[in-house]
C-alpha positions, 0 to 999 in steps of 0.5 A: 648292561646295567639298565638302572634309571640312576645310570641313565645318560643323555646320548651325545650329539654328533660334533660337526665341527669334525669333518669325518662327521659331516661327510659321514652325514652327506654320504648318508644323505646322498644315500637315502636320495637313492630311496625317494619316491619309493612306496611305504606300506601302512602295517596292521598286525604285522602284515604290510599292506600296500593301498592305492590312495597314498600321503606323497611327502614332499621336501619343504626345500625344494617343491618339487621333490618327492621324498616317498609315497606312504600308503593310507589307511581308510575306516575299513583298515582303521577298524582292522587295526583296532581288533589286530591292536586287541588281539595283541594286548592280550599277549603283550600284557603278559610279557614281563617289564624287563623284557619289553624293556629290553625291546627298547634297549635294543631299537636305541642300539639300532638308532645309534648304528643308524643314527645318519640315516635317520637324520639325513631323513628328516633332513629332506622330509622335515627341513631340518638342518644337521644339529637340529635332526641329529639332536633329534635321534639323539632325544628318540634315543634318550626316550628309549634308554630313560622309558626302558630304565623307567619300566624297570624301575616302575615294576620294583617300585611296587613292592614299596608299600607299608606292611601290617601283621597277618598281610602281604600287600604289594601295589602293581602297575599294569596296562591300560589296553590299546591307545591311539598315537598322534605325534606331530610333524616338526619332531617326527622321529623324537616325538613319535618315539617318545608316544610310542615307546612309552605306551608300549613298554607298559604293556600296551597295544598301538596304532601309530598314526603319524603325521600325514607331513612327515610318513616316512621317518615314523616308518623307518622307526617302525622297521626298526622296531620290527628289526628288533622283534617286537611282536606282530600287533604291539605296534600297528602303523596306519597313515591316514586322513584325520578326518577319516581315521582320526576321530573313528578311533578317538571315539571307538569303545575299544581305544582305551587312551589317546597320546597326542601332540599337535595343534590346541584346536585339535587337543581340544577336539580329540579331548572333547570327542574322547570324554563322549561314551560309546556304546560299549565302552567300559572305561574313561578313555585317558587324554594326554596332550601336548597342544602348543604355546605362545612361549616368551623370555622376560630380560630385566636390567640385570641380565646378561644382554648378549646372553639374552640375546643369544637366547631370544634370537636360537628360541625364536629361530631354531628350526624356523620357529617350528617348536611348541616351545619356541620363544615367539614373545620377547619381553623387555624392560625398558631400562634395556629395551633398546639396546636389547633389541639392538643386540638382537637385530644384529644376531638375526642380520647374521642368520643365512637362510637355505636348504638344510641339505646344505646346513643353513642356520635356517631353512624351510617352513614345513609347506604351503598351508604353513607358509601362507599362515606365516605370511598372512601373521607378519601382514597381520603384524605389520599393522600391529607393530613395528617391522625391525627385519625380515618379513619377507620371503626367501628362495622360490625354490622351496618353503622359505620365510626370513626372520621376522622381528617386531617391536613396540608389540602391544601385549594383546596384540594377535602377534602376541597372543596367538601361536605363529608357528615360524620364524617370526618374533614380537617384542614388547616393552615393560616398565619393570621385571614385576610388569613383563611378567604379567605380560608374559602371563598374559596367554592362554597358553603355559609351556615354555618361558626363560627369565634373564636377570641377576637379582636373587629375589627377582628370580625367586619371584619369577619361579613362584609367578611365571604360569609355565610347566617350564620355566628356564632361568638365564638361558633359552626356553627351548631343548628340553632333555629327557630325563633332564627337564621333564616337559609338558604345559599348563592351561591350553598348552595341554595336560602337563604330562611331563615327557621324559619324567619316570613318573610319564609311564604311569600315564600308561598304566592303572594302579592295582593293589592286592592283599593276601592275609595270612 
C-alpha cells in the first residue's frame, strides 16, 4: 500500500440514494438495539475494569431508551491512569513512526469493514441522521489515513536541513510524553479519533476521556484500536466526571499536554488551570483547543440567492445546529434582504423534523440541559428580534426543537452574539457588503464564516477582512475535509490549531536537532 501524503484521498461517503445501502444501514441499526443497555468498561493499561457508578447514555430521540451503562473512573483510577500512560511512553516512544502509523492504517481498515455499525451508533446515541453519522466515520477515517501518512512523511522531512563542511545535522521530531484527550459530544467518533490518533502516532501516551453524552461510540473506537494491536497503555480510556477527573489530570505534573474540544467556558478554564505549576512539574504543559463559535454567512447583492439560501438554511440546521462551525448568523444587505429571507423561509418550511432512525432532515438536541438552553435563547429572541418560523417544540418523545429563524436581529443583540448550539438562526440587515462584514466580525468569536457574491474585488476584500480561520467563498461555513480544509479559529474560538493539516502533528512533538562533526 502506498502511505504517501501526496496519495491521500478523501474516503467516500456511502450513497443512500441506493437502496442496498439503506437497508444495509437498518440492519446495522436493528443489530446494535440487540446491544443497548449493556455495561462498558473504562480501561486502564489494557486491563478492563467494570465500576459501580456508571454514565447511562441515553437516546436523544426517544427518552426513555437506554443506549449503554459506561462505567466511570474516580480520582483513584484517574491516578492510575496516569502512571500506566507513563509507564507506556517509555515503550511506544521508541516504536519507529511507520509502524505506528501503520496502527492507524489498519483501524481505517476496521472502520471501513465496520463502517455501519459505527454509524448505526451514533444514530441512536448522538441523534444524528444517515449522512450526518456516515459523514462522520468517513472523516475518522480520512484522520486515520491523513495523520499515519502526515507521520511518514514528519520523520523524512527531518533530514531536510542545509548542510556545512565538517557537520552532519539532521533536525528530529520526537514526542512529548502523556496528554490528556477531551473530545466533545456532537462528533463523538470523528473528533475522538482526530485527538486521539494524532497524538499517538507521534509517539505519545493518552488517557481518552470522552464525552459523558456520548461513551459508547469512543468505546467502539477504542476496541477497534485494541483489535488492531495497539499496546496495552498507548490508549487509556477513562469516562469520568470532569469536575472529579477533569481538572486532576489537567493539573497533574506528569500530563505533558492537553487536546480539547468543547465549550469556550471550559477552554479557558483547562488553558487557565494548565498554565499553573505543579510541584514537580518539569515542562509547560501545551494547550490545544477548539472552543466553539458564533459563525455567520455575509450574502451581498451579487450572489447567487438560492444558492445562499441553500447554504444558510444546511449551516443553520444540519445537525440541529449542534456544530461549532454551524451558521447561526446570517447577514444581508439590504438590496436582497427580502427576498433573501424569503428564499430561506421556505427552504426551513420543507425540513421535517424526527428520529434519525428514520433519516429526518432533522432530529433531536442532544437532552435536557441543552433543550432547555435553546428554549430559554428563542424566549430570549423572541424579545429581541422578530420570530419568522419555528420556535417551538417538536415530538415529546425525545429532545426536539423546530427550526427557528429570526430577523431584524440587532448585531449586539445576545442571539447575535452568544453561542446557541441549535437549531436557531438570526438574521440581520446590512446597508452594504463593507458594513455585514464588520457585523460579522463583531464576535468574540473567529471559526467559520461563508461570503456569497459575484464581484472579484469584494471577495478580495472579504478574504483580507473576514477574522476567521475559515472562511468559505460561495458555499456553506460548515463540513471541513481532512486534508482539504485544515480547521481551527481565531480569538475564543480557540488555539487555531489547524485539524487535519500536516503541520497539526507537530503539536505533538518537540523539535530536536543534533550535530555531529566531522
Amino acid at each position: 500500500m502506498i502511505t504517501t501524503i501526496d496519495t491521500f484521498k478523501n474516503e467516500p461517503n456511502t450513497d443512500f440514494s441506493k437502496r442496498d445501502n439503506v437497508e444495509a444501514l437498518k440492519s446495522a441499526i436493528a443489530a446494535f438495539k440487540q446491544e443497548l443497555g449493556l455495561q462498558y468498561p473504562i480501561i486502564i493499561g489494557g486491563k478492563k475494569i467494570m465500576t459501580d457508578r456508571k454514565i447511562t447514555s441515553v437516546n436523544p430521540a426517544k427518552k426513555t431508551e437506554v443506549v449503554g451503562y459506561m462505567s466511570m473512573a474516580d480520582d483513584q483510577k484517574a491516578s492510575e491512569a496516569i502512571a500506566a500512560a507513563t509507564e507506556a511512553f517509555e515503550s511506544w516512544k521508541k516504536v519507529a513512526p511507520r509502524e505506528r502509523a501503520n496502527y492507524l492504517f489498519r483501524a481505517a481498515q476496521v472502520m471501513r469493514e465496520r463502517r455501519h455499525e459505527l454509524s448505526a451508533v451514533m444514530i441512536l446515541e448522538a441523534g444524528k441522521n444517515y449522512e450526518e453519522a456516515d459523514a462522520e466515520v468517513s472523516e475518522a477515517i480520512d484522520f486515520l489515513e491523513y495523520y499515519g501518512r502526515s507521520m511518514i512523511k514528519l520523520e523524512e522531512d527531518s533530514h531536510h536541513l542545509i548542510q556545512i563542511p565538517d557537520e552532519k545535522n539532521r533536525l528530529t521530531y520526537i514526542p512529548l510524553g502523556v496528554g490528556f484527550i477531551v473530545p466533545p459530544w456532537n462528533f463523538p467518533l470523528a473528533i475522538c479519533v482526530g485527538l486521539t490518533v494524532s497524538a499517538i502516532v507521534t509517539g505519545n501516551t493518552t488517557l481518552l476521556k470522552p464525552a459523558s453524552l456520548t461513551p459508547i461510540i469512543a468505546y467502539k473506537f477504542v476496541e477497534i484500536m485494541e483489535a488492531v494491536g495497539l499496546p496495552e497503555g498507548v490508549i487509556n480510556f477513562i469516562p469520568g466526571n470532569s469536575s472529579v477527573i477533569g481538572d486532576l489530570i489537567t493539573g497533574h505534573p506528569l500530563t505533558r499536554f492537553i487536546s480539547f474540544t468543547g465549550s469556550k467556558e471550559v477552554g479557558l478554564h483547562i488553558n487557565e488551570l494548565a498554565a499553573k505549576t505543579a510541584e514537580g512539574q518539569k515542562w509547560i504543559k501545551r494547550v490545544n483547543a477548539e472552543m466553539g463559535g458564533k459563525d455567520g454567512i455575509v450574502v451581498d447583492e451579487t450572489a447567487d440567492l438560492d444558492a445562499a439560501a441553500k447554504s444558510i438554511v444546511s449551516s443553520a440546521f444540519s445537525f440541529q445546529g449542534q456544530k461549532c462551525s454551524a451558521g447561526s448568523r446570517a447577514i444581508i444587505v439590504e438590496d436582497v434582504y427580502d427576498e433573501l429571507i424569503g428564499k430561506v423561509v421556505e427552504l426551513t418550511k420543507q425540513l421535517e423534523v424526527g428520529n434519525g432512525e428514520d433519516d429526518f432532515p432533522v432530529g433531536p438536541v442532544i437532552d435536557e440541559k441543552a433543550y432547555q438552553t435553546i428554549v430559554n435563547y428563542i424566549e430570549i429572541g423572541k424579545k429581541e428580534a422578530k420570530l419568522v418560523i419555528g420556535g417551538d417544540s417538536g415530538s415529546e418523545e425525545g429532545y426536539f426543537i423546530n427550526p427557528t429563524i429570526f430577523i431584524d436581529a440587532d448585531p449586539n443583540s445576545r442571539i447575535m452574539q452568544e453561542e446557541i448550539f441549535g437549531p436557531v438562526l438570526a438574521i440581520s440587515k446590512a446597508k452594504d457588503y463593507e458594513e455585514a462584514i464588520e457585523i460579522y466580525n463583531n464576535t468574540d468569536y473567529g471559526l467559520t464564516g461563508a461570503f456569497f457574491s459575484s464581484v472579484p474585488h469584494r471577495i478580495d476584500y472579504a478574504v483580507e477582512t473576514m477574522h476567521c480561520g475559515n472562511l468559505y467563498v460561495n458555499r456553506n461555513c460548515t463540513g471541513a475535509l481532512v486534508g482539504v480544509h485544515p480547521f481551527g479559529g481565531f480569538n475564543f474560538s480557540g488555539t487555531d490549531s489547524k485539524s487535519g493539516s500536516y503541520d497539526y502533528l507537530k503539536l505533538f512533538s518537540q523539535a530536536k536537532l543534533h550535530t555531529i562533526k566531522g
